[in-house]
Each structure stands twice: as C-alpha cells, then as structure tokens.
Backbone as numpy.savetxt, mean C-alpha at the origin, in Angstrom:
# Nx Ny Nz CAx CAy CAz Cx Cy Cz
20.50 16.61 -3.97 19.65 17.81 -3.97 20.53 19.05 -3.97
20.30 19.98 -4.82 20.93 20.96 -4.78 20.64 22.27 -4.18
21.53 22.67 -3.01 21.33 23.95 -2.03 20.62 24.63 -2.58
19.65 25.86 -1.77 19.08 26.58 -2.69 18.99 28.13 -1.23
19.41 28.80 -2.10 19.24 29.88 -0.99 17.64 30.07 -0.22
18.30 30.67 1.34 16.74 30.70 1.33 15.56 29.65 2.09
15.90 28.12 1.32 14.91 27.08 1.29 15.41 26.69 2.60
14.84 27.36 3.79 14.71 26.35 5.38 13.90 27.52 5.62
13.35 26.49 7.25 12.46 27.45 7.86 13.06 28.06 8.63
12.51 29.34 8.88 13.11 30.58 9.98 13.79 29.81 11.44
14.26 30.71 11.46 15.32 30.08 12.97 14.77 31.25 14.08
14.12 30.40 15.25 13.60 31.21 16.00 14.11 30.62 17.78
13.30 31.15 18.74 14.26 30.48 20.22 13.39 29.69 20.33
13.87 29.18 21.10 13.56 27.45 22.02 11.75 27.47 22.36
12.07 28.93 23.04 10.29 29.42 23.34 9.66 29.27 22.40
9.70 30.26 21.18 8.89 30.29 19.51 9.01 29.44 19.58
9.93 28.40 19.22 9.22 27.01 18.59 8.36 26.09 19.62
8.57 26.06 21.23 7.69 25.90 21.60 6.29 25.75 21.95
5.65 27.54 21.44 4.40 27.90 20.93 4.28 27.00 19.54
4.64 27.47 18.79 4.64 26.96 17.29 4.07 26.05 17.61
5.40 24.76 18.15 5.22 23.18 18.12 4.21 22.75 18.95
3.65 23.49 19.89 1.85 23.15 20.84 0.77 23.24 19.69
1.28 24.65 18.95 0.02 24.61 17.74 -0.30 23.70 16.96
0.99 22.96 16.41 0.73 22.08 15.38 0.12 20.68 16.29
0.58 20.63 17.44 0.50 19.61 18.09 -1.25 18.94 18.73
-2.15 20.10 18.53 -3.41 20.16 18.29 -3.93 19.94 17.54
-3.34 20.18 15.82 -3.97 19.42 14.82 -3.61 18.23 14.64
-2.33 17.98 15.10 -2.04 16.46 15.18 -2.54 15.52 15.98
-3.32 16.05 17.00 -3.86 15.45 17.92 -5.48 15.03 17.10
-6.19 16.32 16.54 -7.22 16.22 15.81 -7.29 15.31 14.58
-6.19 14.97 13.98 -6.03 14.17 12.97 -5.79 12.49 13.04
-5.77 12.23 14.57 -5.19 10.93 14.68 -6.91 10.78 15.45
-7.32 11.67 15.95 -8.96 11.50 16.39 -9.54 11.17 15.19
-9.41 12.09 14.12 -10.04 11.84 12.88 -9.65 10.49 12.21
-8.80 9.81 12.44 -8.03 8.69 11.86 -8.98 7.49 12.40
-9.47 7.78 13.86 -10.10 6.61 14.82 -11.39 6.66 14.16
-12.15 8.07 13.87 -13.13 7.81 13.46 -13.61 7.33 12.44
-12.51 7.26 11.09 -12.86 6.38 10.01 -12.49 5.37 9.94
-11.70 4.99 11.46 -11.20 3.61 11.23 -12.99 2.88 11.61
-13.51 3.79 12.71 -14.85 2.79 13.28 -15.95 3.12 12.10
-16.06 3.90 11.27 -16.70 4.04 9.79 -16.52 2.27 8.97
-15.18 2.76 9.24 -14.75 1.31 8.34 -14.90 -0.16 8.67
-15.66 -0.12 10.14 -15.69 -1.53 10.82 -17.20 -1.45 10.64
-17.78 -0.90 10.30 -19.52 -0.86 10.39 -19.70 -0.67 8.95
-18.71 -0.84 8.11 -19.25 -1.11 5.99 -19.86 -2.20 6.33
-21.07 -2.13 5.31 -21.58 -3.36 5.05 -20.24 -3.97 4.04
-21.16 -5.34 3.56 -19.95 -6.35 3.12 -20.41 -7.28 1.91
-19.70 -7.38 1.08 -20.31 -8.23 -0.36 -20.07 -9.86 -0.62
-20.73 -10.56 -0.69 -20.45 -11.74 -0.26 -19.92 -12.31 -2.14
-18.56 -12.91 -1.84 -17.95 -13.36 -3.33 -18.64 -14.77 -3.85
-19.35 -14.60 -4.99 -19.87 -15.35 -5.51 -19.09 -16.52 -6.72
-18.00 -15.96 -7.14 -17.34 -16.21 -8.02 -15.88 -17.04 -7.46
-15.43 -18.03 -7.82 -14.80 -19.24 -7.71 -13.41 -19.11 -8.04
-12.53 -17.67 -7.78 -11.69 -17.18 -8.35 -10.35 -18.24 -8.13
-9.68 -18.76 -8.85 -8.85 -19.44 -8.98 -7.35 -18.63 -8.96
-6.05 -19.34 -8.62 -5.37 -18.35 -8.97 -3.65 -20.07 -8.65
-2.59 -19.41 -9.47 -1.63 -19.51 -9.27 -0.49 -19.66 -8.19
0.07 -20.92 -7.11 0.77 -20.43 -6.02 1.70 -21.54 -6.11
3.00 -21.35 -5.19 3.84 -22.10 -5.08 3.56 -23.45 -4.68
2.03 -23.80 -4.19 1.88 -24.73 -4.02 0.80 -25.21 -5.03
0.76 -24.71 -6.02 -0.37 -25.11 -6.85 -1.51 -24.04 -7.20
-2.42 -24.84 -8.03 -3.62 -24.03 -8.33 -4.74 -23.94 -6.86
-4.75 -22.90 -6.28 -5.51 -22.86 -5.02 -6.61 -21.42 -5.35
-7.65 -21.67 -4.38 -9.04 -20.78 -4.61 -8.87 -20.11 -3.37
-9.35 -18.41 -3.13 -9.79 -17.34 -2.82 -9.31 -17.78 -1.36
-10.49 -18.93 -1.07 -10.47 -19.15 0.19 -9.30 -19.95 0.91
-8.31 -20.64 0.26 -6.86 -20.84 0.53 -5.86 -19.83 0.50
-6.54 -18.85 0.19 -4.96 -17.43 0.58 -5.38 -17.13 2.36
-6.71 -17.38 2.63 -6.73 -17.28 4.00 -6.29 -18.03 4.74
-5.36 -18.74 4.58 -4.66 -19.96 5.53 -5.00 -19.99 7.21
-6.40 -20.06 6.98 -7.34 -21.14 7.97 -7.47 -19.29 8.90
-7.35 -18.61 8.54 -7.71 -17.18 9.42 -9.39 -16.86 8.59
-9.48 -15.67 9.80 -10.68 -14.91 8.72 -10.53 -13.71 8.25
-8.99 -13.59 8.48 -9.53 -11.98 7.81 -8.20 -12.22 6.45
-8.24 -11.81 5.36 -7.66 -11.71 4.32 -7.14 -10.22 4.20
-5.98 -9.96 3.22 -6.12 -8.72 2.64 -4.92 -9.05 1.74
-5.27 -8.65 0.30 -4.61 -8.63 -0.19 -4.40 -7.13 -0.63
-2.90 -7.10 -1.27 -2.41 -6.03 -1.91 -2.56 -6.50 -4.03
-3.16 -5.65 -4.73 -2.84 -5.74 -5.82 -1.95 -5.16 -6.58
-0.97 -5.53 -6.88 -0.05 -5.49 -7.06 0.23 -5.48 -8.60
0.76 -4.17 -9.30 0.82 -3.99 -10.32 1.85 -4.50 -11.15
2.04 -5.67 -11.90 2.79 -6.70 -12.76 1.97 -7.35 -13.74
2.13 -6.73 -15.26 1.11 -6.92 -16.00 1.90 -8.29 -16.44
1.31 -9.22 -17.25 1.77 -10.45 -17.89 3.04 -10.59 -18.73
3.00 -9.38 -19.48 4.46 -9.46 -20.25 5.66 -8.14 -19.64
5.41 -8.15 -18.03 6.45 -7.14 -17.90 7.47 -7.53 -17.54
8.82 -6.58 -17.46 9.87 -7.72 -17.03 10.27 -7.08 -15.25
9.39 -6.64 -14.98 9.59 -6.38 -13.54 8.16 -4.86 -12.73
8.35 -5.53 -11.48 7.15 -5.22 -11.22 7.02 -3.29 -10.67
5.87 -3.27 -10.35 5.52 -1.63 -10.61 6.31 -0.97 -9.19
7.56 0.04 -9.88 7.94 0.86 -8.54 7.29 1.14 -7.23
6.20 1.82 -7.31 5.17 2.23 -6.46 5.02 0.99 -5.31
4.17 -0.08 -6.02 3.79 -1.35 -5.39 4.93 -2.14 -4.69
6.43 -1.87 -5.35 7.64 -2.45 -4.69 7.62 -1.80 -3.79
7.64 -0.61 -3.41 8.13 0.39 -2.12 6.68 -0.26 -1.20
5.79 -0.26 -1.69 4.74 -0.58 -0.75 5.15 -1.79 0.13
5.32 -3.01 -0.84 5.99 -4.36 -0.14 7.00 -4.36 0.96
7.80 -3.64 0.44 9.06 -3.11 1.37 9.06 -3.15 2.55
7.79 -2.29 3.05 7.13 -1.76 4.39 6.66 -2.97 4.80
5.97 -3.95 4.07 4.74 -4.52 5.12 5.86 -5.73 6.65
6.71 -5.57 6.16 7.91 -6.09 7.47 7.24 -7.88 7.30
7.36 -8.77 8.80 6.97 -9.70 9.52 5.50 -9.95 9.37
4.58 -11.11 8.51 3.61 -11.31 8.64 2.92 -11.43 10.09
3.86 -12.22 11.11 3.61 -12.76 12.39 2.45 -11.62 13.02
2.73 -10.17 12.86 2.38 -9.31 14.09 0.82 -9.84 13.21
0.77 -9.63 11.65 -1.40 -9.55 11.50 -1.39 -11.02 11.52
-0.34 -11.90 11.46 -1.20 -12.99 11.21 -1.89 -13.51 13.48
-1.24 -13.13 13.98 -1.01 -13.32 15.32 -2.99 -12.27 15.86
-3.62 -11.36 14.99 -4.87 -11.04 14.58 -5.63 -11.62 13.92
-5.48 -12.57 13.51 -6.09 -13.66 12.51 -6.31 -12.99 11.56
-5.24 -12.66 10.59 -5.20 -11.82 9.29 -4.21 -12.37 8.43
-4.19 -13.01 7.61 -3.25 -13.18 6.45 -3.22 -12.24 5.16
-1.90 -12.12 4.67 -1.79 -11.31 3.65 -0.72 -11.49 2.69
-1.53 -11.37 1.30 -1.33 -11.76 -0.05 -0.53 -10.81 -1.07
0.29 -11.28 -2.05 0.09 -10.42 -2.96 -0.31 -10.98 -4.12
-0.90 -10.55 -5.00 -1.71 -10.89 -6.48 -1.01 -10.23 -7.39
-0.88 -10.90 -8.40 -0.68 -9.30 -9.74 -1.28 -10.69 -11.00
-0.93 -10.27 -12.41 -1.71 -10.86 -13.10 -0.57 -11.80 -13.93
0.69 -11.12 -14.03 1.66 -11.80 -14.26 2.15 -13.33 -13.80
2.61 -14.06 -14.49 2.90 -15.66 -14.27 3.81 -16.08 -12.80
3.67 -16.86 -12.09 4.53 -17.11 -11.43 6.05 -17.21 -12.20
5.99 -17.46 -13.11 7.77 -17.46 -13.09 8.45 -16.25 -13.86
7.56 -15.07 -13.38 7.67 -13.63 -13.50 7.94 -13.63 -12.12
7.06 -13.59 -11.32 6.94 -13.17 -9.76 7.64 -13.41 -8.83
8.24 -14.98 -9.04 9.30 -15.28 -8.09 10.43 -15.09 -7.94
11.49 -14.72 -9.35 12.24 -14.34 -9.72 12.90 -12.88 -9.53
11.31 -11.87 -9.10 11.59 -10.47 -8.80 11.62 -10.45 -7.15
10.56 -11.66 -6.85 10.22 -11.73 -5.30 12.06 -11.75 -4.86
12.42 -12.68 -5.24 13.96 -13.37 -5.11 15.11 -11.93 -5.16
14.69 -11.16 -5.94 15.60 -9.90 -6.08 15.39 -8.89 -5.19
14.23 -8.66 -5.25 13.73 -7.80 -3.76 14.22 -7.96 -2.69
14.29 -9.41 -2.25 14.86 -10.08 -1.17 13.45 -10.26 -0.22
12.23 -10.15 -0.75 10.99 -10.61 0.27 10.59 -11.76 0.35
9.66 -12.29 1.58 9.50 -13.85 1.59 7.76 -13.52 1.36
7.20 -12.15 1.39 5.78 -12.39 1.12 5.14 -13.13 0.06
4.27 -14.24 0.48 3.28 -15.10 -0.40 2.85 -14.29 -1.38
3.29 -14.68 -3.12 2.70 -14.24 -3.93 1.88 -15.18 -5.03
0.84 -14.64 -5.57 -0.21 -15.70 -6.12 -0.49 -14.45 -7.62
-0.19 -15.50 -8.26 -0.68 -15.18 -9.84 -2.53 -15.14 -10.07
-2.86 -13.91 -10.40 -4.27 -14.16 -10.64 -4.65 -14.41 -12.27
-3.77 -14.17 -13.15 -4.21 -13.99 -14.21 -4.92 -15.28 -14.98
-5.15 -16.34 -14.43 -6.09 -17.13 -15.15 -7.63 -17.23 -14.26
-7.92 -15.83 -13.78 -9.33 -15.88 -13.63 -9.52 -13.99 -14.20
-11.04 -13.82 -13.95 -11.00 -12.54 -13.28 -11.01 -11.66 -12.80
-10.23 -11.85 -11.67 -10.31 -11.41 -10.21 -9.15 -10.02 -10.43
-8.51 -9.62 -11.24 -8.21 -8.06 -11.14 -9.12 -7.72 -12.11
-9.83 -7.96 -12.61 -10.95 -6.88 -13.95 -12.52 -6.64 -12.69
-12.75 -7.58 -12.02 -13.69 -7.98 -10.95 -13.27 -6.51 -9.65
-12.27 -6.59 -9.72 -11.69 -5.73 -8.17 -11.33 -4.40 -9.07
-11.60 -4.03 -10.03 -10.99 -2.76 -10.80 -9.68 -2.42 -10.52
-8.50 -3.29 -10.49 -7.13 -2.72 -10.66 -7.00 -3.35 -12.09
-7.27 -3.83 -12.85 -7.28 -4.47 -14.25 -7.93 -3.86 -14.75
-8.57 -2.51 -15.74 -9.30 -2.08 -16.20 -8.92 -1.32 -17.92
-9.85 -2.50 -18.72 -9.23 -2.13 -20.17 -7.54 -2.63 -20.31
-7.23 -3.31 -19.93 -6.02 -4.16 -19.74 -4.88 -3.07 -19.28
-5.21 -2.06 -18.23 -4.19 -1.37 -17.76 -4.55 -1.73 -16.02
-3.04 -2.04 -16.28 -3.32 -2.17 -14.46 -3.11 -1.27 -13.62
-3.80 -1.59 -12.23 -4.09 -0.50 -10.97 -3.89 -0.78 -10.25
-3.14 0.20 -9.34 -2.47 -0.84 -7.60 -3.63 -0.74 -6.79
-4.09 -1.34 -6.16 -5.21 -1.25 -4.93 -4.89 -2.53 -3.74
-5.50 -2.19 -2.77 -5.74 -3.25 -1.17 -7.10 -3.58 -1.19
-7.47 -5.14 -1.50 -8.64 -5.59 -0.98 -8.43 -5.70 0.15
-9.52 -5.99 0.86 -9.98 -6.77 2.35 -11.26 -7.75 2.36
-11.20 -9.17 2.61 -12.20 -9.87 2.73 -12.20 -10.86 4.22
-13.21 -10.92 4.46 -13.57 -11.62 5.78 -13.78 -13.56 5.06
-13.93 -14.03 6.15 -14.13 -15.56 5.79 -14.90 -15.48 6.84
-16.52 -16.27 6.76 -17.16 -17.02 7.80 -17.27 -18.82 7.16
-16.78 -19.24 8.11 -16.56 -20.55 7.27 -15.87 -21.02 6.26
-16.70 -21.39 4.93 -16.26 -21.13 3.84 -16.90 -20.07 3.01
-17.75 -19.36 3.91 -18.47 -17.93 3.13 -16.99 -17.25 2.77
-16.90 -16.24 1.82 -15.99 -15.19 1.23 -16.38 -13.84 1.48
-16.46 -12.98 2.32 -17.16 -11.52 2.08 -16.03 -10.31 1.78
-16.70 -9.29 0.74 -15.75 -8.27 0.73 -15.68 -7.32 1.12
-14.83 -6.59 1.87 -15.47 -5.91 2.88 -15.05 -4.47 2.42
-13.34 -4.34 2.12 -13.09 -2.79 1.67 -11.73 -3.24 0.38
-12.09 -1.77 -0.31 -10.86 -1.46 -1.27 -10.41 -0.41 -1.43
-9.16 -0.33 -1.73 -8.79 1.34 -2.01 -7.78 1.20 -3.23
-7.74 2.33 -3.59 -6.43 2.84 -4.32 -5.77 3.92 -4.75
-4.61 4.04 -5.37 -4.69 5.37 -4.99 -3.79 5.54 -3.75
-3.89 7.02 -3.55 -3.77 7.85 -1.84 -4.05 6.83 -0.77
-5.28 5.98 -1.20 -5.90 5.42 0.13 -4.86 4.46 0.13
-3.39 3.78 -0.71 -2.49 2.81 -0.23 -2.03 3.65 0.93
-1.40 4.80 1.17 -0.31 5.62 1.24 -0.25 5.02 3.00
-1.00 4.98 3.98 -0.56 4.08 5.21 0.19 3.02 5.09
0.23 1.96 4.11 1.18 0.64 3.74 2.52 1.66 3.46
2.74 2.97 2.80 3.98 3.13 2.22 4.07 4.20 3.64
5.35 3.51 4.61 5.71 4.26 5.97 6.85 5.50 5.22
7.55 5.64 4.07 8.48 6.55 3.46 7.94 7.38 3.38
6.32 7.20 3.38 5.50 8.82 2.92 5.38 9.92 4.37
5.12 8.80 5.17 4.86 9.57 6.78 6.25 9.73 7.44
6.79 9.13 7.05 8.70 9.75 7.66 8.82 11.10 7.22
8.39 10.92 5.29 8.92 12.55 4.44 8.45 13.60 4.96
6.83 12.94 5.14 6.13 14.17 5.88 6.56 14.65 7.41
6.93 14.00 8.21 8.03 14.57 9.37 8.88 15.68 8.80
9.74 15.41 8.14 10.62 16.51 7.58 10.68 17.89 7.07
11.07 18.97 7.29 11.03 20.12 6.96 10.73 20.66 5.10
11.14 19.50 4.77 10.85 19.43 3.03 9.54 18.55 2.57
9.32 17.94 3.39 7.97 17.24 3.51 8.47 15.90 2.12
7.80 15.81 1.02 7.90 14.52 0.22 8.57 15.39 -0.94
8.94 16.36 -1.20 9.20 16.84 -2.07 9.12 17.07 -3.54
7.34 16.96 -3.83 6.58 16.53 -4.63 6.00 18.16 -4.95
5.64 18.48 -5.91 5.18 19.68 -6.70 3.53 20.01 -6.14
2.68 18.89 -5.87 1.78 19.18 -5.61 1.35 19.92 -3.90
2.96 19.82 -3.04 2.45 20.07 -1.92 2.57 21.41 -1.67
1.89 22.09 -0.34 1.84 23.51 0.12 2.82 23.34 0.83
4.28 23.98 0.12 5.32 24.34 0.90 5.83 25.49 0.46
6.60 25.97 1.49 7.23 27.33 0.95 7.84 27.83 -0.28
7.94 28.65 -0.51 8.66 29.37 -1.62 10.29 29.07 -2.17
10.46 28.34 -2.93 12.01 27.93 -2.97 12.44 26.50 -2.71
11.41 26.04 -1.74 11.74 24.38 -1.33 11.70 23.24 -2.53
12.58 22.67 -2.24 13.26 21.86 -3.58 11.64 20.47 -3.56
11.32 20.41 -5.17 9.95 19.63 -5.52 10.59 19.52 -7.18
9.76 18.47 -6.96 9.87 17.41 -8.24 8.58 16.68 -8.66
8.02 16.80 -9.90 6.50 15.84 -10.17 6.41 14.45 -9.11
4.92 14.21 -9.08 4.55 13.39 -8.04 5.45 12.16 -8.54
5.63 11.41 -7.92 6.53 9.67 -7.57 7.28 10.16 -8.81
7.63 10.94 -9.29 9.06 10.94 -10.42 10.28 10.15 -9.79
10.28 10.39 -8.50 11.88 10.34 -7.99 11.54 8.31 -7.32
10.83 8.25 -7.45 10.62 6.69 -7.03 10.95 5.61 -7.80
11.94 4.95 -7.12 13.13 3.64 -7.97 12.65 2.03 -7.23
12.94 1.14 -8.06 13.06 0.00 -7.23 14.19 0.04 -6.02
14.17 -0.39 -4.48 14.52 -0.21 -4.10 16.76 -0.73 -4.37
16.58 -1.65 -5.22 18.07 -1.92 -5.77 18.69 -0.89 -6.86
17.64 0.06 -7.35 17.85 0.64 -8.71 18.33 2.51 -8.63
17.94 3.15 -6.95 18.46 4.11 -6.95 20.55 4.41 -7.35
C-alpha cells in the first residue's frame, strides 16, 4: 500500500479518545442487540419440507441429502462456487472455507457441515488437497440441487449457505443467503472492519484520501497472494 499524505485519523489525548471510544461503544452495543434479534427472527422462519431425492457425489459414494447429515439434525451447507469445467474453485468461497476452522465445536450442537459445488469430485479433491482443508466435500452436479437452491442460475454460479433441519428422515429447509448475508463465515471482513482503513473497498464511508480499491478486487486464493 502506498503512503498517502494525510490518510490517518486525527491524533487526539487519551481523554478524546476516551469520549469518542464510549460513543462508538453504544452503537456497538446496539448492533450486537440488533444481531440477537434477527438471530430469534431467524429461529421462528417457518420451514420447507424437501420433496426431491437430491443425489449427489462423495468420497464414499453416491449418497442422498439426508446422508450429509451424518446422523445430526441440523445440516448446513455452504455452496460453493466450482462450475464443472473450472480448473479451480471461486476466490471468495475459498476465503470463506478458510474460516470455518474444526467441525467438532457445530458438530458437538448437532450440526454438520458440507460443502457442494457442481464440479466433479476429481476437480474438488485435488483443490481440497491444495488448500490444505479436511472439510467434507460432495459434488452436486448430477442432480438439481444448485438450480433448486438458486446458486446455479442460467448456468452461472452463485455462492450461498443453505440450512436444513432433519426430523427423522423428514428434510426441512429452513434458511438461505447470499451475497453480504455470507460475510459472518468470512472472519477477514470483521478483523478489516476493526481497523482504521476498514476493508479498503471503494464502496465504504471513509475519509478523504484513505487508500480503496473496487469491491473483492484485491481477493486471491489463499496460496496465490
């Protein structure tokens, strides 16, 4: 990054930033209230029960919907952008993986978690292997379960997070996002935003002079910076 006159924030005493840092410290307080309340929004969605027999691709074979839940009830997968003829998978969705650490802490919630993309297993394992991750990945592309979940749309793919419940062998779907709504899975975004430069992206409200660059321009596989 190159110096730029100017680009920091004012230097003030121990006190000023004191005041300051109480102020902000109220909306931060209001925002993690606001965080609880759509988390309990989000536990009272109704829920869509999967009708469809979605098949898919895994290291252990051809297995259905209800085998990515390995005997839990709560599912979630990440969709994961790797179209069929690519030769490596979508920046964005790598940095996401990155983050999700140790299955143990959700599976220890009775939560298992997947990744999908549409690409072949012997696309997937090969990048899994370079990444250096051990997360379970499952080929969907011989059903259709990304055109079904809208990250497959008109044969362009879309990163998104399902969530489905299991009662029994019922399937229900409960939430999706994409988009912004990944941006909790990617922890690099809430570190940047700590920082005095924030993500350093064009679209944000920062001062006059502070060094920005178009949105995810600057985003590499993590071996490729």
């Amino acid at each position: 990054m190159t110096e730029q006159s100017g680009a920091r924030p004012p230097v003030v005493s121990r006190a000023e930033w004191e005041r300051a840092r109480a102020e902000l410290l109220a909306h931060e307080k209001a925002l993690t209230k606001l965080k609880d309340a759509v988390s309990a929004r989000r536990r009272r969605l109704p829920m869509v029960r999967v009708e469809t027999g979605y098949r898919f691709d895994s290291e252990q074979g051809e297995v259905g919907l209800l085998d990515l839940f390995e005997g839990r009830r709560q599912l979630i997968v990440q969709h994961f952008m790797f179209g069929t003829d690519w030769e490596a998978g979508c920046d964005g969705c790598s940095m996401m993986a990155d983050h999700i650490g140790p299955l143990s802490h959700l599976h220890t919630r009775d939560t298992s978690f997947v990744l999908a993309s549409r690409a072949p297993l012997s696309s997937l394992l090969p990048f899994r292997k370079r990444m250096g991750w051990s997360l379970p990945w499952v080929s969907s592309g011989r059903s259709t379960f990304n055109e079904d979940f809208g990250v497959t749309v008109d044969g362009e793919e879309i990163q998104g997070i399902s969530v489905f419940l299991r009662d029994g062998e019922e399937i229900f779907h409960t939430w999706t996002t994409y988009a912004r709504g990944e941006e909790p899975f990617m922890v690099v975004f809430d570190l940047l935003d700590l920082t005095p430069y924030g993500r350093q992206e064009n679209w944000e409200d920062s001062p006059e002079g502070w060094p920005q660059t178009p949105p995810y321009e600057w985003m590499r596989l993590h071996d490729s910076y």
